[in-house]
Z-matrix of the N, CA and C atoms (Angstrom, degrees):
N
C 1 1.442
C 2 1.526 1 109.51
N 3 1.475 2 108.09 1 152.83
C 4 1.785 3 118.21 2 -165.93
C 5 1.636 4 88.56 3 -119.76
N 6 1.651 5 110.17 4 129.37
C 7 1.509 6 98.54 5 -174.73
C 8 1.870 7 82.80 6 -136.58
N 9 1.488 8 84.64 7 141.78
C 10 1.334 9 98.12 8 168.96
C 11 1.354 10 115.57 9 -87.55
N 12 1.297 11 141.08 10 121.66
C 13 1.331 12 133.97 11 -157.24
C 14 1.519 13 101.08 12 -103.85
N 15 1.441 14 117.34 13 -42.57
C 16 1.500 15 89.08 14 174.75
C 17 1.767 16 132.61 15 -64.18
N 18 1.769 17 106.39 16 -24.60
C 19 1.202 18 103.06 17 -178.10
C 20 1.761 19 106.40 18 -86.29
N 21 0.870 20 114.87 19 -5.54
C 22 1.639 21 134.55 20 -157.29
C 23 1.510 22 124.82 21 53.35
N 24 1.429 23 107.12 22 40.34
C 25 1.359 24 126.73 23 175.05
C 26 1.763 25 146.16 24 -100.50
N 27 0.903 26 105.82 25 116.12
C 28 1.695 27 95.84 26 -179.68
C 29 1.103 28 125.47 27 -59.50
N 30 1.436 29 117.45 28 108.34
C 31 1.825 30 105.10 29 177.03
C 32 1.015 31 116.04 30 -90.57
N 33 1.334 32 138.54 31 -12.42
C 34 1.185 33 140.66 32 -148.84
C 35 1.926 34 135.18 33 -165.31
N 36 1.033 35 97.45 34 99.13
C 37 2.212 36 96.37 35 -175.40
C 38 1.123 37 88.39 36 -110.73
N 39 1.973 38 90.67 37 159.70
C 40 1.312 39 114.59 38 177.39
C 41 1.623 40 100.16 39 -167.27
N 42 1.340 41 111.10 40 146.92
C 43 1.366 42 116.88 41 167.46
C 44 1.355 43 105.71 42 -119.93
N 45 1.628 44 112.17 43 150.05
C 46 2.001 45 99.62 44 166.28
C 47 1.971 46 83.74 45 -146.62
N 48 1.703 47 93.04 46 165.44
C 49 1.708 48 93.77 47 179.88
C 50 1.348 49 113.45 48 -98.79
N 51 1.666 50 112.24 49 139.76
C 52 1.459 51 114.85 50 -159.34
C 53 1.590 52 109.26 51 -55.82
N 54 1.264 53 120.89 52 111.96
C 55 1.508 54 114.53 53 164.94
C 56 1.253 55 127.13 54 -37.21
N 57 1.429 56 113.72 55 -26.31
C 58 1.364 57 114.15 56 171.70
C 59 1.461 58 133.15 57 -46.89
N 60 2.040 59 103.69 58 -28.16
C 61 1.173 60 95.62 59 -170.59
C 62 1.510 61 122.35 60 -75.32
N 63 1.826 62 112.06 61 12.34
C 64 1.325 63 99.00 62 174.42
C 65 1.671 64 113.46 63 -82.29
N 66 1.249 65 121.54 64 -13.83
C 67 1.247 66 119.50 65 169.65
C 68 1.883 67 111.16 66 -80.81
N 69 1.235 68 89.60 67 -34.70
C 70 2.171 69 91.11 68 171.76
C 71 1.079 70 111.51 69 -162.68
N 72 1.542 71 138.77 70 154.08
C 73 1.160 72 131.96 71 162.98
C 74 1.241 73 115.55 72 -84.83
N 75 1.478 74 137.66 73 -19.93
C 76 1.737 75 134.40 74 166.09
C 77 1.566 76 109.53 75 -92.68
N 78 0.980 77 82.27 76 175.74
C 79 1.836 78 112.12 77 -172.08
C 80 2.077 79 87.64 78 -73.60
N 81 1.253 80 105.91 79 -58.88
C 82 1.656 81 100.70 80 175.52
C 83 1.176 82 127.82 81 -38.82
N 84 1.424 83 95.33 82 -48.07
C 85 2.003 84 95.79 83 -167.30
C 86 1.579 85 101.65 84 -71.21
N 87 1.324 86 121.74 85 -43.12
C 88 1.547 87 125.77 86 168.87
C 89 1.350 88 115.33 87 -36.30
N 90 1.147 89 114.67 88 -57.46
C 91 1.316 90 120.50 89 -174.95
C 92 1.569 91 115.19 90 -54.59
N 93 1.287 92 105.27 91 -55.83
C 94 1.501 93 116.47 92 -177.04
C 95 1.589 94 99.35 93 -59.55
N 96 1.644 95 126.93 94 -61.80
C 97 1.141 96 116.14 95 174.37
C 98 1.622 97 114.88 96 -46.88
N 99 1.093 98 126.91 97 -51.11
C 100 1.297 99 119.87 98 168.20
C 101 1.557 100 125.86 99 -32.85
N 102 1.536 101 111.35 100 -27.71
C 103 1.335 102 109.39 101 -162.59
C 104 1.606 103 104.23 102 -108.19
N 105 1.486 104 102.26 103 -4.71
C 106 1.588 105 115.12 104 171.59
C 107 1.420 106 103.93 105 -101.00
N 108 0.904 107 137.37 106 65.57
C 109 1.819 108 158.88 107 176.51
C 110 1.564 109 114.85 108 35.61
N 111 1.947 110 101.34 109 44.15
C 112 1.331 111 91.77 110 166.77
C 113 1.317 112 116.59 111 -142.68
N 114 1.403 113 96.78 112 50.74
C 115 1.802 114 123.47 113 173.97
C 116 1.743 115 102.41 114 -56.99
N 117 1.438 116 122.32 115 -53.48
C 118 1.463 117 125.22 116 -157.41
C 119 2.118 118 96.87 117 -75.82
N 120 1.271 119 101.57 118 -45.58
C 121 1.275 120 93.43 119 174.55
C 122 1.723 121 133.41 120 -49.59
N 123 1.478 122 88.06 121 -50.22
C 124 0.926 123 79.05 122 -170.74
C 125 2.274 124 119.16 123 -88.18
N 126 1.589 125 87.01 124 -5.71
C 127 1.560 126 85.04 125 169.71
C 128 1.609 127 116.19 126 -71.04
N 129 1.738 128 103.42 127 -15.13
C 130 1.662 129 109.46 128 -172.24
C 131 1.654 130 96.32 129 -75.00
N 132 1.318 131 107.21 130 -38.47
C 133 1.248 132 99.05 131 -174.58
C 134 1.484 133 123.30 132 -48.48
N 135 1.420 134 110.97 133 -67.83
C 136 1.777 135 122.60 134 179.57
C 137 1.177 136 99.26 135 -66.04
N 138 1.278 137 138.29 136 -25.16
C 139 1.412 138 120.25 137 174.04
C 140 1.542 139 113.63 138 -66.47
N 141 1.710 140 127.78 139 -36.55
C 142 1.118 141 128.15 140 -165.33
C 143 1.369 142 106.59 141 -88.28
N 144 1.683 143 119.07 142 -18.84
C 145 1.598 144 122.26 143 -172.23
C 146 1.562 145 99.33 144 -86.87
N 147 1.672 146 132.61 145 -21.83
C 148 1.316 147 118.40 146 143.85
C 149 1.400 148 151.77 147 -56.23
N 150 1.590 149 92.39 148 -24.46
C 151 1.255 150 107.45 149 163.09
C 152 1.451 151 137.96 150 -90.80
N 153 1.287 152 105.51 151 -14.60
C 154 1.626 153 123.46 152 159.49
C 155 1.110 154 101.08 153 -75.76
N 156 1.489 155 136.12 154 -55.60
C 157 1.288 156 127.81 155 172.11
C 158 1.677 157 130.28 156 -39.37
N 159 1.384 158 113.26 157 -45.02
C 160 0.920 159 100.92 158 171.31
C 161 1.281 160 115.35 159 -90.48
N 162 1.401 161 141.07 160 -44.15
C 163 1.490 162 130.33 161 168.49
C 164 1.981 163 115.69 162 -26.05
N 165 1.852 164 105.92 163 -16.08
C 166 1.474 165 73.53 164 -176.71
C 167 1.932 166 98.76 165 -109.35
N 168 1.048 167 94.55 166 19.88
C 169 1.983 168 99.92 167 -173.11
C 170 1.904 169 89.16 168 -102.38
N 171 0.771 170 122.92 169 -37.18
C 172 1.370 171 108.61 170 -162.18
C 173 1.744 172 113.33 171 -132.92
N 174 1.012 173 159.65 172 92.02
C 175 1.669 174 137.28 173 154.64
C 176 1.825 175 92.09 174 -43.28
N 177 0.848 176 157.30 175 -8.10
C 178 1.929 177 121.43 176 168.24
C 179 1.266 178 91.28 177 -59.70
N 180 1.124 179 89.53 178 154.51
C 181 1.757 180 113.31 179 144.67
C 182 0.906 181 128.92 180 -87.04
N 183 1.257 182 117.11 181 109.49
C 184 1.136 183 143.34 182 -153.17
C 185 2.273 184 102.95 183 -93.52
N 186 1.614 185 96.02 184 107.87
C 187 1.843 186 95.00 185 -147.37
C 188 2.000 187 86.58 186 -95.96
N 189 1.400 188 124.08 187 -34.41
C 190 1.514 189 122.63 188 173.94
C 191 1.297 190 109.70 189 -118.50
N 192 1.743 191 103.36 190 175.52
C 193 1.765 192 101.02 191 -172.60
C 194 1.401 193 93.79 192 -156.11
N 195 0.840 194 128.37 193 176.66
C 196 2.098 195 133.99 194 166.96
C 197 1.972 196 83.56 195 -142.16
N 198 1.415 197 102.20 196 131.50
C 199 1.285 198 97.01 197 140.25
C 200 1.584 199 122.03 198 -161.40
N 201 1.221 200 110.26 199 133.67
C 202 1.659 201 115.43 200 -159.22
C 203 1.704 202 84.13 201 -128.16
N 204 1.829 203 93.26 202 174.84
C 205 1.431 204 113.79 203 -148.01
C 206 1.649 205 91.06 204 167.24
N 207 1.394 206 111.19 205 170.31
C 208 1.323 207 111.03 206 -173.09
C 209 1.285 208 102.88 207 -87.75
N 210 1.556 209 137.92 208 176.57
C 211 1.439 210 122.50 209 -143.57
C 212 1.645 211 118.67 210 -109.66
N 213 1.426 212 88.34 211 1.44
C 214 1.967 213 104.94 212 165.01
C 215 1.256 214 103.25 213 -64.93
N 216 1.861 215 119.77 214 -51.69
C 217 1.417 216 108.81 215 -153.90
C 218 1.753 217 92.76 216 -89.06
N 219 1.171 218 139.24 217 -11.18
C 220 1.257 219 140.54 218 -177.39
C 221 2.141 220 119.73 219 -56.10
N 222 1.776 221 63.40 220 -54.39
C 223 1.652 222 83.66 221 176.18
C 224 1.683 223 116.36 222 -83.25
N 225 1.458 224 136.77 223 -8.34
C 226 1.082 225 158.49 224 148.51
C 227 1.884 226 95.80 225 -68.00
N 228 0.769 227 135.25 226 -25.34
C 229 1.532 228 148.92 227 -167.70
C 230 1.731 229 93.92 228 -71.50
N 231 1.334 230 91.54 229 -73.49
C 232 1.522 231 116.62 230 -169.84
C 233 0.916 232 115.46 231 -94.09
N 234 1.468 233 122.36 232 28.24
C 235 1.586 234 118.17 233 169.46
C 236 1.756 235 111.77 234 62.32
N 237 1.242 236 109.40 235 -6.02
C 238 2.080 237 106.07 236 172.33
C 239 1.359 238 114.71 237 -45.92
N 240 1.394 239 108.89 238 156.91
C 241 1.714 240 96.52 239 -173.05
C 242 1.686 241 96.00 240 -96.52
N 243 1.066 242 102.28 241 137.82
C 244 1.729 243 125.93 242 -172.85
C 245 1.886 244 107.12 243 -64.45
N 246 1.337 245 93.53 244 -14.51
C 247 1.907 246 92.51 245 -154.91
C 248 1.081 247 100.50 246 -62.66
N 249 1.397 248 145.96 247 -33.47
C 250 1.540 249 137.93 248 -170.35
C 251 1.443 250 120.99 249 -101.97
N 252 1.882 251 118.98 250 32.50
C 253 1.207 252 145.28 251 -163.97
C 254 2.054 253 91.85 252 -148.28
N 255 1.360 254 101.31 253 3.22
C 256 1.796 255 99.93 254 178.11
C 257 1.509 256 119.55 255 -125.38
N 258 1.242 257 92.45 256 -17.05
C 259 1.793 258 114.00 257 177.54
C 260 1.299 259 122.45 258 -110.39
N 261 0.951 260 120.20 259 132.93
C 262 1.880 261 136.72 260 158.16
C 263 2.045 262 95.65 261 -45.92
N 264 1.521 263 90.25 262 117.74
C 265 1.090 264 161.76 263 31.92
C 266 2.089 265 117.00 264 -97.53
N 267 1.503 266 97.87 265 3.35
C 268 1.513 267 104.95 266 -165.13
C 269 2.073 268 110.17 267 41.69
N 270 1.746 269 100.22 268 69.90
C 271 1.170 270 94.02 269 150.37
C 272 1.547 271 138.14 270 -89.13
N 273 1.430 272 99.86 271 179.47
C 274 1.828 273 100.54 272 174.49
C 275 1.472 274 96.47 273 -120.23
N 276 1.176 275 117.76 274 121.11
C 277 1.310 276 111.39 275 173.17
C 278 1.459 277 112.93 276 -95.42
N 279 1.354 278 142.70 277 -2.29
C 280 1.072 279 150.46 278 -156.55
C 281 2.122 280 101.56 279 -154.19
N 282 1.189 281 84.94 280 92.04
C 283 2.195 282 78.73 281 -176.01
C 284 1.706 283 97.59 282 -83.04
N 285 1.344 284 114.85 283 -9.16
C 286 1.563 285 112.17 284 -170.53
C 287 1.304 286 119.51 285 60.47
N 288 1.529 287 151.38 286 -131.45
C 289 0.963 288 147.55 287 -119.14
C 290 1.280 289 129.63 288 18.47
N 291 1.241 290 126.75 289 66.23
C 292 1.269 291 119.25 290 -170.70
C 293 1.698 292 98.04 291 -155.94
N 294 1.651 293 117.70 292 176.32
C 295 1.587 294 97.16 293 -176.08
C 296 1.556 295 84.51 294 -108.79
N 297 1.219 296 110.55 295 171.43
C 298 1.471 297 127.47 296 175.15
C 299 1.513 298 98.50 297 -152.96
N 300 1.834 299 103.49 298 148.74
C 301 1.226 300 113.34 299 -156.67
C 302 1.630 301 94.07 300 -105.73
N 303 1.021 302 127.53 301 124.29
C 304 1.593 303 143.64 302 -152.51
C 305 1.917 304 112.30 303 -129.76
N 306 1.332 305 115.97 304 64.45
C 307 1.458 306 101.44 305 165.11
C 308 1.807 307 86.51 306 106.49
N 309 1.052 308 125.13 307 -1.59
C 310 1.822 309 128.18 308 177.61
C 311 1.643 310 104.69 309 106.85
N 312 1.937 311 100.00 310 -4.30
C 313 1.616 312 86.86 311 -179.99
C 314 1.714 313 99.68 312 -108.80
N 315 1.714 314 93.73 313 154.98
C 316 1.874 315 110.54 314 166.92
C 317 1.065 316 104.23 315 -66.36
N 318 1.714 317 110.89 316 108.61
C 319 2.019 318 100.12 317 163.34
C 320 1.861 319 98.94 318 -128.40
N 321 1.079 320 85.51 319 117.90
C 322 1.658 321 113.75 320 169.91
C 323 1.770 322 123.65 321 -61.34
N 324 0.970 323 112.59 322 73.46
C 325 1.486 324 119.43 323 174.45
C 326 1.479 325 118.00 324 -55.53
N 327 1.161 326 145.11 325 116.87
C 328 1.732 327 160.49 326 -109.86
C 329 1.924 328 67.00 327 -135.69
N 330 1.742 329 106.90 328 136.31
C 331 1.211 330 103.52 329 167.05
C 332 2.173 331 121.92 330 -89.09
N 333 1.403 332 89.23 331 145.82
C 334 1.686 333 99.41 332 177.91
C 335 1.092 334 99.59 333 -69.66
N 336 1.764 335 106.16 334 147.70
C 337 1.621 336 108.69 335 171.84
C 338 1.743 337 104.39 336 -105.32
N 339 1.287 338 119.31 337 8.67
C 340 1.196 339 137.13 338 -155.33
C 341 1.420 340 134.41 339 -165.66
N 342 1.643 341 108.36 340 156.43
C 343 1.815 342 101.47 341 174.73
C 344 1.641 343 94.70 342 -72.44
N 345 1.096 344 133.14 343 -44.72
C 346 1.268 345 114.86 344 -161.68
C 347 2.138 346 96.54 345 -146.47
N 348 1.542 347 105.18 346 53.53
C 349 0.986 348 127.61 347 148.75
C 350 1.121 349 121.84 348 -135.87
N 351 1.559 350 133.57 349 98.90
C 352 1.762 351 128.32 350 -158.88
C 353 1.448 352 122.82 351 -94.33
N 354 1.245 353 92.61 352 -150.69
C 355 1.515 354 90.68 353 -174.93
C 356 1.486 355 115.73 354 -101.42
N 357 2.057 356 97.68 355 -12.35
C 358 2.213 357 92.81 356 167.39
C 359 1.973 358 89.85 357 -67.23
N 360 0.891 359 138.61 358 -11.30
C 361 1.737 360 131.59 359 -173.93
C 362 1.728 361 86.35 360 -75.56
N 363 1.258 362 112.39 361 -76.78
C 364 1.522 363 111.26 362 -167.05
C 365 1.680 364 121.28 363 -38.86
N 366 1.753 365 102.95 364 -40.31
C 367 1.742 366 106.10 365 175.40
C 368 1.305 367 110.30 366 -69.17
N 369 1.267 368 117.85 367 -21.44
C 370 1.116 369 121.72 368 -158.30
C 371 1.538 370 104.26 369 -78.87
N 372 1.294 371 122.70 370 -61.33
C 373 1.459 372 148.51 371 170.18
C 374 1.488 373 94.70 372 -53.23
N 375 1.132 374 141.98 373 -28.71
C 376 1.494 375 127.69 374 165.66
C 377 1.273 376 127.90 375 -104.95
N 378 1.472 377 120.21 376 0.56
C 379 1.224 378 125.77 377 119.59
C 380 1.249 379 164.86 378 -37.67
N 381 1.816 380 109.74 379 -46.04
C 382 0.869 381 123.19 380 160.21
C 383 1.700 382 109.53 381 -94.81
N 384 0.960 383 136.69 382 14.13
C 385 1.587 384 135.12 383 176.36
C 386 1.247 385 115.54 384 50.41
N 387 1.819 386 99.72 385 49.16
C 388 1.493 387 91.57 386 175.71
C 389 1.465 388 136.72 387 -82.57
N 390 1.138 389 99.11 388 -2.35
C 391 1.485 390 125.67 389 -174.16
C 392 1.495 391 101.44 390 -93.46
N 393 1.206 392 134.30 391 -15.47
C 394 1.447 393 137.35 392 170.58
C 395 1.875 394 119.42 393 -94.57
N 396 1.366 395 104.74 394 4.34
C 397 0.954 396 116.08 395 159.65
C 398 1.830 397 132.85 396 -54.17
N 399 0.992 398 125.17 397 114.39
C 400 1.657 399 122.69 398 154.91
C 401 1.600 400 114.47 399 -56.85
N 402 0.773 401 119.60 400 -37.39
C 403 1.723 402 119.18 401 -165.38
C 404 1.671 403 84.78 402 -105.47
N 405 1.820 404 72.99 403 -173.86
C 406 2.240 405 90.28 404 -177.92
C 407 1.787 406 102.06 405 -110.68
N 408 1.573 407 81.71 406 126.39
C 409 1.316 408 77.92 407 -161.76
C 410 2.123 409 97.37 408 -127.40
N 411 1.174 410 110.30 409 157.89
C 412 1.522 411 106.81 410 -163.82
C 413 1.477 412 107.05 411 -121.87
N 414 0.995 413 107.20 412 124.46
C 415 2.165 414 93.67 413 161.25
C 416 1.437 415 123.04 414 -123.55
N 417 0.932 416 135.30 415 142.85
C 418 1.357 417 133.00 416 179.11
C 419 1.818 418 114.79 417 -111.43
N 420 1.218 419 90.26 418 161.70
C 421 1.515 420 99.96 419 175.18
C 422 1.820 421 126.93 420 -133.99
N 423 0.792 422 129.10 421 30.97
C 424 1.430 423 132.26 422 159.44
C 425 1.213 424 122.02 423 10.15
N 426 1.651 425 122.36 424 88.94
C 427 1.569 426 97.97 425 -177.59
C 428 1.469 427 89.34 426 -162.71
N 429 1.157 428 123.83 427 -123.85
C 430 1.451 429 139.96 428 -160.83
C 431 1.698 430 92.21 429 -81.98
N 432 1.338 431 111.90 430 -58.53
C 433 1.420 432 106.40 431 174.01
C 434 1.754 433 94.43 432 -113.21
N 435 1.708 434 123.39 433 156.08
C 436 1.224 435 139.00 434 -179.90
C 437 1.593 436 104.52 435 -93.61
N 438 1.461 437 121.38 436 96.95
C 439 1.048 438 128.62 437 167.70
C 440 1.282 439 128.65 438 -83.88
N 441 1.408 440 128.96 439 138.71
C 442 1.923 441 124.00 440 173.81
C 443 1.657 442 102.25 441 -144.56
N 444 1.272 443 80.50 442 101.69
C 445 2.068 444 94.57 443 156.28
C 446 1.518 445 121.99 444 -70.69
N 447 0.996 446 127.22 445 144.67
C 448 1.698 447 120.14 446 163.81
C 449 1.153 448 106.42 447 -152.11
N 450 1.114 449 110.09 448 136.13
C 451 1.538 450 134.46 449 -148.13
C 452 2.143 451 93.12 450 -115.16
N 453 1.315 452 138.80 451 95.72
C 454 0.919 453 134.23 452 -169.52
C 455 1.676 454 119.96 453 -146.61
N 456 1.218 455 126.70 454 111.41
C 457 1.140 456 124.56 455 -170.56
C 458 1.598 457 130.19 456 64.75
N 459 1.592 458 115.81 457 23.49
C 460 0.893 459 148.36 458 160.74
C 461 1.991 460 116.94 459 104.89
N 462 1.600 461 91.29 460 6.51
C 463 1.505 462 94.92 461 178.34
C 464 1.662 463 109.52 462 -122.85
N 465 1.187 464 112.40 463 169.30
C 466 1.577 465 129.84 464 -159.48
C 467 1.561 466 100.47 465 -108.17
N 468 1.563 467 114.44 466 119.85
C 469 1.686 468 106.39 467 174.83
C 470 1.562 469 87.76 468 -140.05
N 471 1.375 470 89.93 469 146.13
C 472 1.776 471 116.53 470 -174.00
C 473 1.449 472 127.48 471 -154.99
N 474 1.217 473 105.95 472 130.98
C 475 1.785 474 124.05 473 -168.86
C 476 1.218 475 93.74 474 -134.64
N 477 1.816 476 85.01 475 167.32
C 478 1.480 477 109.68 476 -179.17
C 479 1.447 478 138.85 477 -150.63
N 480 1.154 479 153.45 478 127.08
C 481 1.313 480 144.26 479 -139.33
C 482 1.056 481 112.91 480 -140.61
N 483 1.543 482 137.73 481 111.79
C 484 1.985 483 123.11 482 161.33
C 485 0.909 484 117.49 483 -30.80
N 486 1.116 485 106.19 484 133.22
C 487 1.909 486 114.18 485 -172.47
C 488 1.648 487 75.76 486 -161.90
N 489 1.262 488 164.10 487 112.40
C 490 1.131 489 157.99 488 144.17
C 491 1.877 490 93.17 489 -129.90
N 492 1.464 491 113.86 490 -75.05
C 493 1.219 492 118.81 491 -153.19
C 494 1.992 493 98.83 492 -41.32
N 495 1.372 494 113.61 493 -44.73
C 496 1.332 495 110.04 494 -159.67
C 497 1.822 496 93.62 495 -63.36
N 498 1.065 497 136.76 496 -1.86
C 499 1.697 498 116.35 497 173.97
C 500 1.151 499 105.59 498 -142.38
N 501 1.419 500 124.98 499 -3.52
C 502 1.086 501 123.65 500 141.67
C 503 1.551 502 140.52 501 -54.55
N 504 1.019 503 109.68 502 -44.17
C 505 1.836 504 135.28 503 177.48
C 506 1.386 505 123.43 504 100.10
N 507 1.357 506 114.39 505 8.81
C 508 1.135 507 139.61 506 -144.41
C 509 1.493 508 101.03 507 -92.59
N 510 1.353 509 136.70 508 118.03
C 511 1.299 510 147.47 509 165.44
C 512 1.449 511 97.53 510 57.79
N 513 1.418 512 121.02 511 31.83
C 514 1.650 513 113.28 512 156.15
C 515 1.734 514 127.33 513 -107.39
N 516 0.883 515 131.58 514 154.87
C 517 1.506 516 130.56 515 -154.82
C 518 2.104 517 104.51 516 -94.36
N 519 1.628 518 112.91 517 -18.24
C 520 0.944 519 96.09 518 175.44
C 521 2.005 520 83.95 519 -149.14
N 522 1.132 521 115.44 520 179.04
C 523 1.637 522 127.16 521 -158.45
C 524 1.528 523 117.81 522 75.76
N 525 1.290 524 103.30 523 -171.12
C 526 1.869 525 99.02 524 -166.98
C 527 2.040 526 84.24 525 -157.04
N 528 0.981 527 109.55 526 -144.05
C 529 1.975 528 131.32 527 -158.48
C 530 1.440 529 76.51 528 -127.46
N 531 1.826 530 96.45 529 159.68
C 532 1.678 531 105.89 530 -171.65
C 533 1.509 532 97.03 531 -95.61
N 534 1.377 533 102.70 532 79.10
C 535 1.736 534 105.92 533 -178.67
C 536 1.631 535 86.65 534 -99.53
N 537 1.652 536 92.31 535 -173.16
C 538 1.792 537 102.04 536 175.29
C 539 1.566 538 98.97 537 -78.29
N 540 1.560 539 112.80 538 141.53
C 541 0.914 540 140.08 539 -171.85
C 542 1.779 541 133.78 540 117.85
N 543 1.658 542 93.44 541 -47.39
C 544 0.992 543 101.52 542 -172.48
C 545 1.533 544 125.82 543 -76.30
N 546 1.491 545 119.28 544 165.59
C 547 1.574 546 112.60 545 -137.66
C 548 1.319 547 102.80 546 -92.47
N 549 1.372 548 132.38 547 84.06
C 550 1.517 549 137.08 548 166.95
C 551 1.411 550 126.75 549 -49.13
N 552 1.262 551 138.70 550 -15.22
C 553 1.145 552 141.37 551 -168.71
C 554 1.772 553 114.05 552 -161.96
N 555 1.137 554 124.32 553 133.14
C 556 1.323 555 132.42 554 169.21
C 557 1.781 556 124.18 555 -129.99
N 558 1.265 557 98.76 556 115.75
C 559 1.556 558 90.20 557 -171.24
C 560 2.013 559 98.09 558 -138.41
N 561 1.886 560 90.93 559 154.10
C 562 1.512 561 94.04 560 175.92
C 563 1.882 562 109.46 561 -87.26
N 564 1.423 563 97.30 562 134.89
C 565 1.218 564 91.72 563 179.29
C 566 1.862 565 117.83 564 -132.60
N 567 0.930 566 126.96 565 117.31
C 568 1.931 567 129.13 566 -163.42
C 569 1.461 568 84.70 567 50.96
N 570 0.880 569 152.84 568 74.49
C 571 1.593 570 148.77 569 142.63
C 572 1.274 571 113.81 570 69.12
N 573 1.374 572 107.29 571 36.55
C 574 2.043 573 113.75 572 165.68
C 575 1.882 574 105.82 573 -142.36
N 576 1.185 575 85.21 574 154.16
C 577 1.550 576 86.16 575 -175.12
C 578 1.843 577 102.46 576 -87.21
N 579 1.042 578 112.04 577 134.05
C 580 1.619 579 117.91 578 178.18
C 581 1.711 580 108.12 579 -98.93
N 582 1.228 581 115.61 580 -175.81
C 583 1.390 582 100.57 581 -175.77
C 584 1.627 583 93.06 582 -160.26
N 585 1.550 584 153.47 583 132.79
C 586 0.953 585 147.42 584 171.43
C 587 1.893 586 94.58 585 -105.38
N 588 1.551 587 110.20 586 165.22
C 589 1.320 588 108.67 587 179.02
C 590 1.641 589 102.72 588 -142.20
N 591 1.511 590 118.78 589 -168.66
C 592 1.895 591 118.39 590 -159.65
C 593 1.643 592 64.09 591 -92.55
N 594 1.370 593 80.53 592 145.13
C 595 1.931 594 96.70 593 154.19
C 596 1.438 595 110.01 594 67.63
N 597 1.353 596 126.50 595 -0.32
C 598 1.417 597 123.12 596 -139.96
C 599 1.392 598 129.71 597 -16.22
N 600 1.564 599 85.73 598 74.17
C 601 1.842 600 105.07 599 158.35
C 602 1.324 601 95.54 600 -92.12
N 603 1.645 602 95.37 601 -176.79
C 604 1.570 603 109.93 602 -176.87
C 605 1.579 604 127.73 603 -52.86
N 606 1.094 605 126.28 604 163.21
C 607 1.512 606 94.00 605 174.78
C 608 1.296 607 113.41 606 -125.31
């Protein structure tokens, strides 16, 4: 997203698919390739598919940025070395939050609470104000890795699980990526199963 900060407005979304996945479709295989001497590639990559990205949402110049993600692809971001995000004890030696100046622009890295709880978990949880909650309240995140915050008795606890391949498409024998087509919803209806899909194209 392209936000105009003085008016406090969004001008502009865009999605594109990580180039990375021609070297892997998970956060794992990256890593490992990363640690077999193709850390610079592949940080050129997501670095350059942001920047095509935004060159086609906006001509401003675009002078700051925030961008978070869970903390494999962060540190794959920034060229960090992955090795202590692959091994037992799976540390983070670097949680970030801090801005770093990237290409002449300010980009603000959202801090990780985790090896493989990031910092889209942290925006996320301060987004939705879960921490300003009275009651116990839970959020999840479904994505490349399966994240769950819970907000309970005034403290924050959070795990995390692979869950990528199932919406990814990645090393499964039947499903696809949540492009148009694919089958978002299934429900019984007068005694047949119905099926809605993205975009409802075919499915």
């Amino acid at each position: 997203k392209v936000f105009d900060l003085a008016r406090g407005e969004c001008i502009a979304t865009g999605a594109v698919l990580n180039p990375q996945i021609s070297v892997a479709s998970d956060v794992i295989g990256r890593m490992d390739a990363a640690q077999n001497g193709r850390a610079d590639e592949l940080k050129d990559m997501v670095r350059q598919a942001v920047e095509d990205l935004l060159a086609g949402l906006t001509d401003k110049k675009i002078e700051s940025a925030v961008v978070t993600g869970n903390t494999a692809m962060l540190y794959l971001y920034l060229g960090l070395d992955t090795t202590p995000l692959c091994r037992a004890p799976f540390n983070m030696p670097d949680p970030l939050g801090r801005v770093i100046n990237i290409d002449g622009r300010e980009v603000y890295f959202p801090p990780c609470m985790g090896a493989f709880v990031g910092a889209d978990i942290t925006s996320a949880v301060l987004s939705a104000g879960l921490c300003r909650e009275d009651n116990t309240a839970m959020l999840c995140d479904i994505g490349t890795n399966g994240e769950m915050a819970l907000w309970h008795g005034g403290k924050l606890f959070v795990t995390s699980t692979a869950a990528g391949p199932v919406f990814e498409g990645a090393g499964i024998e039947c499903g696809c990526m949540g492009v148009d087509g694919a089958i978002d919803k299934v429900s019984a209806e007068n005694g047949m199963l119905c099926i809605s899909t993205i975009g409802q194209k075919e499915p």
